[in-house]
Each structure stands twice: as C-alpha cells, then as structure tokens.
C-alpha positions as CSV (number, residue, x, y, z in Angstrom):
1,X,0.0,0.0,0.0
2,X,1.0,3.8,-0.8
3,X,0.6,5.1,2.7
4,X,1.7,8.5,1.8
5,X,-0.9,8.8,-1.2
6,X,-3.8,6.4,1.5
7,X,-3.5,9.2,4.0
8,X,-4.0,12.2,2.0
9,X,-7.3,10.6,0.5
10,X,-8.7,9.9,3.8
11,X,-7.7,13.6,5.1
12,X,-9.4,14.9,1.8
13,X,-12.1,13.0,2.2
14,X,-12.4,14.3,6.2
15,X,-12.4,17.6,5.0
16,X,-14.7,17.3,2.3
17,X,-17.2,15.9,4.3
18,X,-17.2,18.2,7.1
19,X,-16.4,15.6,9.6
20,X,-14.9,16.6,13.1
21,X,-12.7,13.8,13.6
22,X,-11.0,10.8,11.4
23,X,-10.6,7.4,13.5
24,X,-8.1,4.7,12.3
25,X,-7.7,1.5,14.2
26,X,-7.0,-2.0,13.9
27,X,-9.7,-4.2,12.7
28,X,-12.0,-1.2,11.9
29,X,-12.0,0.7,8.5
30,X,-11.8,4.6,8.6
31,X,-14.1,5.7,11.2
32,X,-15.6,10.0,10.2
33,X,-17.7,11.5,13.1
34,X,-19.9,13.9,11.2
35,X,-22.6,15.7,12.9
36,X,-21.4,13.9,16.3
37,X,-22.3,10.7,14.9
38,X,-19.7,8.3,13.7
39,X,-19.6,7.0,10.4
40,X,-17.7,4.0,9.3
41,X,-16.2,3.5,5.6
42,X,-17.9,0.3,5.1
43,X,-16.2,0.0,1.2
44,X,-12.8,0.4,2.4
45,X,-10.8,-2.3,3.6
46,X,-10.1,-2.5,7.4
47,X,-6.7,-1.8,9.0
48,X,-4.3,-4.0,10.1
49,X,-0.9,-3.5,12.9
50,X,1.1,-2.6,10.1
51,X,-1.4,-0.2,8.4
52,X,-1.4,1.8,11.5
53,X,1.7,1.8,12.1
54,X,2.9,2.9,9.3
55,X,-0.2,5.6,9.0
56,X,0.9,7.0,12.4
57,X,4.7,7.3,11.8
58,X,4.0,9.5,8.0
59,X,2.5,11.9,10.6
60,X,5.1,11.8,12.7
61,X,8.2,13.9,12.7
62,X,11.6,11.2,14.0
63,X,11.9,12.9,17.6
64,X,7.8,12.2,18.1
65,X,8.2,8.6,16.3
66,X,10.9,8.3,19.4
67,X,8.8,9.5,22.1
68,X,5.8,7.8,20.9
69,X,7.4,4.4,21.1
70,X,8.7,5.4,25.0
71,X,5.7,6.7,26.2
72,X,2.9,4.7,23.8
73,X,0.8,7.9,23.5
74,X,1.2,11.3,21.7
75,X,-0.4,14.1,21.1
76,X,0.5,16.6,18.2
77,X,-0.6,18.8,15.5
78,X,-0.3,17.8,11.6
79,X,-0.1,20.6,9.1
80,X,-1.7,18.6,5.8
81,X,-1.1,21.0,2.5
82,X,-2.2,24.1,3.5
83,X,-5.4,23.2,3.6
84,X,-6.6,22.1,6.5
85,X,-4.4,21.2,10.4
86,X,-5.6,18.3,12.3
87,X,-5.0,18.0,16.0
88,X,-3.8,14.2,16.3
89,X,-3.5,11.3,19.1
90,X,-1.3,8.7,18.9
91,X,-2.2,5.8,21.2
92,X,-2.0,2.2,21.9
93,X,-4.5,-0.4,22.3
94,X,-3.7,-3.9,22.7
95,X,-0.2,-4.0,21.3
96,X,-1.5,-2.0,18.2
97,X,-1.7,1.4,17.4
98,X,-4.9,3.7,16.8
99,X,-5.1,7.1,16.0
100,X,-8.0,9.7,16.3
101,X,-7.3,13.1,14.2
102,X,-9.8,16.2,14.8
103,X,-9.6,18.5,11.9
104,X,-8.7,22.4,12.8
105,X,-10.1,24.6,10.4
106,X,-7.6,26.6,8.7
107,X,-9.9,30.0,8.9
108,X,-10.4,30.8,12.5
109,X,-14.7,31.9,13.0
110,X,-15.6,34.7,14.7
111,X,-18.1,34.6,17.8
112,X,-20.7,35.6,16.0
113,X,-20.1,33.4,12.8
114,X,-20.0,30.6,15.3
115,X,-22.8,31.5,16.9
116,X,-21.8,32.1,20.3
117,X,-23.3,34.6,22.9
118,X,-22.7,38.3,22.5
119,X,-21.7,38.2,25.8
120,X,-18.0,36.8,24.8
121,X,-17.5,39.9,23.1
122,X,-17.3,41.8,26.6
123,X,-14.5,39.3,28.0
124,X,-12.6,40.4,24.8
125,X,-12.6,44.2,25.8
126,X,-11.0,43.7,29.4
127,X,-7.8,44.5,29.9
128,X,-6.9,42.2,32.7
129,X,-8.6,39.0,34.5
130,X,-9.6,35.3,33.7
131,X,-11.3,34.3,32.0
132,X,-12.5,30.4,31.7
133,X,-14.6,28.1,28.6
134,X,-15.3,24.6,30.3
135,X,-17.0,21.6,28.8
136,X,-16.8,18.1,28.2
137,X,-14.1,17.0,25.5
138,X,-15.2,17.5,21.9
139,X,-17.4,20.3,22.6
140,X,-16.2,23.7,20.5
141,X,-13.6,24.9,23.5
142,X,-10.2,25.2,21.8
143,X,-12.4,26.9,18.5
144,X,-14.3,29.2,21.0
145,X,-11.0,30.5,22.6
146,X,-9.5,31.3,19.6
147,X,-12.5,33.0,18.2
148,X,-12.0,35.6,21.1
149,X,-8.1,35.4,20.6
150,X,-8.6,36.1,17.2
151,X,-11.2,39.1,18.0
152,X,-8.3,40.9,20.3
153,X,-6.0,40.3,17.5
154,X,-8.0,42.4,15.3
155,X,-8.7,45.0,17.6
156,X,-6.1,45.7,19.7
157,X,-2.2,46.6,19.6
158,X,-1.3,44.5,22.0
159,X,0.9,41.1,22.8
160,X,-0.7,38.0,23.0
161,X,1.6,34.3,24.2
162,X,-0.5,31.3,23.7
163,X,0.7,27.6,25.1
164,X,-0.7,24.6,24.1
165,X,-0.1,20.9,23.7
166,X,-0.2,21.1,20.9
167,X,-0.8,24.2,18.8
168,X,-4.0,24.1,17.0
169,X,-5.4,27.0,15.4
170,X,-2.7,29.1,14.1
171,X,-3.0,32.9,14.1
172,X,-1.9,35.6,12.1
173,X,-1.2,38.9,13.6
174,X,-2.7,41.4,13.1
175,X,-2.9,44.3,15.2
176,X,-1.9,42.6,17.7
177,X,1.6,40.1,17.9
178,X,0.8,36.9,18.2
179,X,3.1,34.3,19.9
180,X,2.5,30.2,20.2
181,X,4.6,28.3,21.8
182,X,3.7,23.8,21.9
183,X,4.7,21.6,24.8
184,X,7.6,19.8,24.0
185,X,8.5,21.8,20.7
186,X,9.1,25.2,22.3
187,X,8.8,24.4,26.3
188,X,9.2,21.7,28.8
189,X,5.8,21.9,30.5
190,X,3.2,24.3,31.3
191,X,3.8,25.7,34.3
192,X,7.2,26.1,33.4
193,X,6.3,28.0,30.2
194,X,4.2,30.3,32.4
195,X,6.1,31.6,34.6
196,X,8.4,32.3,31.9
197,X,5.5,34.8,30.6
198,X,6.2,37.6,33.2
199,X,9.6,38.0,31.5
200,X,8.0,37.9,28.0
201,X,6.1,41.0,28.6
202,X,2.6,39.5,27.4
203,X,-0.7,41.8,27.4
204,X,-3.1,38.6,26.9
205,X,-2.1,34.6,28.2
206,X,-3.9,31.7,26.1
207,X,-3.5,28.6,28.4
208,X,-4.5,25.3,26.1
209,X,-5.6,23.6,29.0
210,X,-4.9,23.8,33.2
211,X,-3.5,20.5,34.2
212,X,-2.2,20.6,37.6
213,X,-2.7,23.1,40.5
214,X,0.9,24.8,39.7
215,X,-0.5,26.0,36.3
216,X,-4.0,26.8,37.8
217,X,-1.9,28.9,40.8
218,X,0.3,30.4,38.5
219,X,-2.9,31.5,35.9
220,X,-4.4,33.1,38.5
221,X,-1.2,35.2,39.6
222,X,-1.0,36.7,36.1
223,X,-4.5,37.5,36.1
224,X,-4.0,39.3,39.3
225,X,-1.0,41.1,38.3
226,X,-2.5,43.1,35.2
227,X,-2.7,40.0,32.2
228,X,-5.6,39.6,30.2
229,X,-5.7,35.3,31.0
230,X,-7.8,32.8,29.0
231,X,-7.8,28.9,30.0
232,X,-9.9,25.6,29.3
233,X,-10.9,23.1,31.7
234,X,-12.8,19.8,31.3
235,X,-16.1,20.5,33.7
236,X,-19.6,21.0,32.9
237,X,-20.6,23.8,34.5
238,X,-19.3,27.5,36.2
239,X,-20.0,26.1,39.6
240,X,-18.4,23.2,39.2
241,X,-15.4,24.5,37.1
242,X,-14.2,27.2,40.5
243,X,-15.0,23.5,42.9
244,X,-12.3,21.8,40.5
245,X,-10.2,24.6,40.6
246,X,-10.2,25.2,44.7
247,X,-10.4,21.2,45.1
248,X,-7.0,20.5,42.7
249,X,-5.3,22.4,46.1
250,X,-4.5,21.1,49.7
251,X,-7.2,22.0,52.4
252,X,-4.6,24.4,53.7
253,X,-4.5,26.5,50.9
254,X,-8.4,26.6,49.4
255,X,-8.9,29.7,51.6
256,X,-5.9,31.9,49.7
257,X,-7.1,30.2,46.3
258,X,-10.6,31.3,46.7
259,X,-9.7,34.6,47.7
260,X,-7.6,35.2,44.8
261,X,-10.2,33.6,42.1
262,X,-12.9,35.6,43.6
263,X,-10.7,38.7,42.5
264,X,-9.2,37.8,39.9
265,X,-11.9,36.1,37.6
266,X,-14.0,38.3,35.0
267,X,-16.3,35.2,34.2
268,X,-17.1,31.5,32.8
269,X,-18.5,29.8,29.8
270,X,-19.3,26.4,30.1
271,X,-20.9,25.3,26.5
272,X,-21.8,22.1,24.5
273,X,-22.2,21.0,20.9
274,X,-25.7,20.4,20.3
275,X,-27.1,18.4,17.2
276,X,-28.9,20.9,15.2
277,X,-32.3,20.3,13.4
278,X,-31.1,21.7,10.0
279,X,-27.4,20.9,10.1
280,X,-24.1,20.7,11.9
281,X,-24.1,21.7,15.6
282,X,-25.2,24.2,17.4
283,X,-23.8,25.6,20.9
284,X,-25.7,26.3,24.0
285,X,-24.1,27.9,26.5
286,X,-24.1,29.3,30.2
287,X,-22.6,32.4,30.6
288,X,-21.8,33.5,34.0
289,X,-19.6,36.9,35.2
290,X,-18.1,37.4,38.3
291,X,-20.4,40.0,39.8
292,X,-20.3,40.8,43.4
293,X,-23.0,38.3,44.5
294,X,-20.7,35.5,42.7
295,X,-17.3,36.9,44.3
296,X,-18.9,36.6,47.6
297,X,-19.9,33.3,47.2
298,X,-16.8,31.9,46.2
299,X,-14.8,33.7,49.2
300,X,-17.3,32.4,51.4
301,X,-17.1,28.9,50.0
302,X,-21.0,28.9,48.8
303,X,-20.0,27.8,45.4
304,X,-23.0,25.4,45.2
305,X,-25.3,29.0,45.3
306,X,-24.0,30.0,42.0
307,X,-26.5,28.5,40.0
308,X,-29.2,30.2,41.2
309,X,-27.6,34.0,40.9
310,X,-26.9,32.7,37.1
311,X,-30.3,32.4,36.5
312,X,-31.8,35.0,38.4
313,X,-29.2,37.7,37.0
314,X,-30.6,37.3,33.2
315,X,-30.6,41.2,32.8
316,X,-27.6,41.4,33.6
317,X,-26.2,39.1,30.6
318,X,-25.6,36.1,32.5
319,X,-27.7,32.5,31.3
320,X,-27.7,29.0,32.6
321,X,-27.4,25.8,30.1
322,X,-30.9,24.9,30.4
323,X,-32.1,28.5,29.7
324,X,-29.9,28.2,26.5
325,X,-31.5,24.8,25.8
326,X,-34.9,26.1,26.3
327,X,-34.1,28.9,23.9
328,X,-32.5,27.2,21.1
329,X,-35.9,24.3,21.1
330,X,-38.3,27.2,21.0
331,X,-36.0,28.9,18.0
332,X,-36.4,25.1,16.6
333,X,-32.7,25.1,16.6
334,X,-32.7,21.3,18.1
335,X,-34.9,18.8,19.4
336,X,-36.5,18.4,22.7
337,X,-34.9,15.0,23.3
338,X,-31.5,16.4,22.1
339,X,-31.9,19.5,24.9
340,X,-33.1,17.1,27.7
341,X,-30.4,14.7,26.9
342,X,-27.5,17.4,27.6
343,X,-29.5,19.2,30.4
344,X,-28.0,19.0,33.9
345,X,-31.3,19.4,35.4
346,X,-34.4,18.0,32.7
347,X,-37.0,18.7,35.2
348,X,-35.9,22.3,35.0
349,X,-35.8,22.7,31.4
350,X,-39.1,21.3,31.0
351,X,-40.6,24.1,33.2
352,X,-38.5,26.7,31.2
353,X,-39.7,25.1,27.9
C-alpha cells in the first residue's frame, strides 16, 4: 500500500465531508464523526498492525516517532497541504496502534459566525482578568478561545503568548503580535512556560488547558498582576469549574485560592455541541460573570449558590445551560430529546420550555 498517497485521500475525504474527527484503528475501517455521529467507511478495507503503524509514523516527525514508542501515547498537530491542520492522538490499544485526528479549520470563525453569545464579546474588551470556557471534551472549547483570541487580535495593539499541547489553530497577527509556543516543541511543561511569561512582557495569556494546580496557581497570579488570562478546563458547568479549581489544592490553601479567584476572575463559559435540526451543531451555552453576588460566594465557600444568581441575573447578561436549551428548542434550533439529553437538570428545562 502507498501510505503517503492512503492518508491524504482519507484527510481529503475528512475535509470534504465536514467531519470533526477521522478514527483509524485495527480491525475497523476509517471511522468519520460527522454531525457527532460516527460513520464508518464500510467499502474500504479494514486496517491491520502494520497499516497503523505505518499511517501514524508518516504523521510523525523522527523525535515524536521516538517518544511515541517510549511513552505509547502522543499528542500533536499535523499541518496537511495548507489546507486544513488536524490535532492528532497517537495511542496504543492492545499491542496496536490507533489514531483519532480532529480537523482544525484553517480559517479561525468569529463569535458571532460561530454562533456564540454576544456576551464573549465583553470578555474580549477587558484589559486584565480570567477568563474560563469549560465543557466536556469534543465540545467547541479550543475553536471558542480562539474565536475571542482572534477578535483581540483584530482589535487591539497588544501582545498576545499562547501555550498549548499542541498548537491548534494558528493565528496571524494582526494588530496585535501573536506568539504560540507547543509543549515539548518550544517548552518543557506548562507551568514552566508560564512563569516564563512575566519575563516575555505579554498583554493577553492563552492557556490550552490547566493541568495541575501549579499551572492553575500560576494563571491566576497573572491575572492578578495586570494579564488579560484565557484557560480551558474539562467541567460541565461554572459552579463546578471554581469547585475543581479550589479542590485541585491542599485543604490548607483553598482559603488563599478562593480569595484570589474571587478577584481575579471576570467570568465562565461552560458550552456544548448540540445536534442541530437543519445541520451541523449548534452551541448552547451558560454564561456566567463574576459579579459581586458571585465573588462573595466563592470567598465564602457557597459555590454550590451559584446557580441560582446565574439564573436569576438574566438582565444582567448572565444565562444557565438549560435557559440556553430552552431557547435554542423554541427557536427550533434542536430537538427536545437532544436538549433534555445534555441538560443537567431536565425537570428544569421542561418548566423553562
């Protein structure tokens, strides 16, 4: 087999069909998610331990082909013919190798294009703070921070460092200059690369992702000492994003923690990918700022309050996941099941329907 030649038809093919993600393992043939529903290439013939193999090395550069076989798992980005970058995984499975790719546009949507709240266009005119978009994985996060990267880019002279593992959407400066810097290519680790920030004189901090409680720590610090921070996490909701963050540290230090995240943070998105009625997805999203009901709440370690100041402070922008279901049905946006299925509390959207 021409692996070189296979690879590029399947990556065509991923981007000609609008899929999110390409899945190649043994035993299967190529696997597209398209519309968050996987779809399997029943004509083609399935993969076997070599196939893979082989596939996964031709993606690989010789020092990630040496790590991979170390640590038997990889992440990296793979630039394929100016057309399109794919975000790609590397990882074993009984003794074989399987990959899953997730295509990155190569034009970077704005907020509104992707139709996200209005209300991320606030976080993009502050001039220092943190700002947070949670969810579970595969749900828009990495394309919603760099929509409001992107929007500061066009809009301010100003400097903006970005660190991720790895690099996904690349950015082109604009008015602003842009640097990216990926784990392992550039820098050691995260926290490391951080810290290294306050000597880099950045206006605006792009984390990829907070890993440990020393990247969390330090992200906070810069957003208390006059940067402009935007972070991931893997959570499902505001409340429960600021629990992980105070929860990742020792009982002896919460108290500091919450102090200085009840300071320091302008606000939280917490979206997911709906299935739309027409096609594609759609997001819904809550949308809560750190107002001084919400600071207080997280000094005083009321987090579990939060919800209900989210939804009773609609006027003042804020709006819970099931309100954004319950809008986006009665738009005919999505289906009922599909809302109920992703709400957190069903009995609540029902009401609110």
């Amino acid at each position: 087999m021409d692996y070189s030649s296979y690879i590029k038809q399947l990556l065509t093919l991923t981007i000609e069909e609008e899929a999110s993600d390409l899945h190649i393992s043994v035993e299967h043939p190529p696997v597209l998610r398209i519309e968050r529903k996987l779809i399997p290439l029943v004509k083609v013939q399935k993969f076997t331990p070599q196939d893979t193999q082989q596939i996964a090395f031709l993606l690989m550069n010789e020092d990630q082909r040496n790590r991979f076989l170390i640590e038997k798992e990889l992440d990296f980005s793979y630039s394929f013919e100016n057309k399109a970058r794919f975000r790609v995984n590397a990882f074993c499975q009984k003794g074989t190798t399987s990959i899953a790719l997730r295509l990155i546009p190569e034009k970077i949507k704005s907020i509104d294009e992707l139709n996200l709240p209005p209300q991320l266009h606030d976080f993009c005119q502050q001039s220092q703070g943190f700002v947070i978009v949670a969810g579970p994985c595969s749900h828009g996060k990495s394309t919603t921070l760099a929509s409001m990267i992107d929007e500061i880019n066009h809009n301010r002279a100003c400097r903006i460092i970005t660190i991720e593992d790895p690099i996904e959407y690349i950015f082109h400066s604009d008015k602003a200059m842009i640097e990216q810097r990926e784990l392992y290519q550039d820098t050691l680790s995260f926290p490391r690369a951080l810290r290294s920030t306050f000597r880099e004189d950045p206006d605006v901090v792009m984390l990829g992702e907070m890993r440990d409680p020393e990247t969390i720590a330090t992200a906070i610090t810069a957003a208390e000492t006059g940067h402009l921070v935007f972070a991931t996490l893997h959570t499902n909701s505001a409340s429960q994003t600021i629990h992980r963050i105070v929860d990742s540290f020792p009982g002896s230090q919460q108290g500091q923690i919450r102090a200085q995240l009840s300071g320091s943070l302008l606000g939280i998105v917490s979206q997911r990918l709906i299935p739309s009625l027409k096609k594609g997805v759609v997001p819904a999203c809550e949308i809560m700022f750190n107002i001084p009901a919400v600071s207080n709440l997280i000094r005083e370690n009321k987090i579990h309050e939060i919800p209900l100041v989210v939804e009773t402070s609609f006027e003042l922008g804020m709006k819970s996941l099931d309100r954004s279901l319950a809008d986006l049905v009665r738009e005919k946006a999505i289906s009922l099941d599909n809302a109920l299925s992703y709400s957190l509390n069903p009995e609540e959207l029902r009401k609110l329907i």
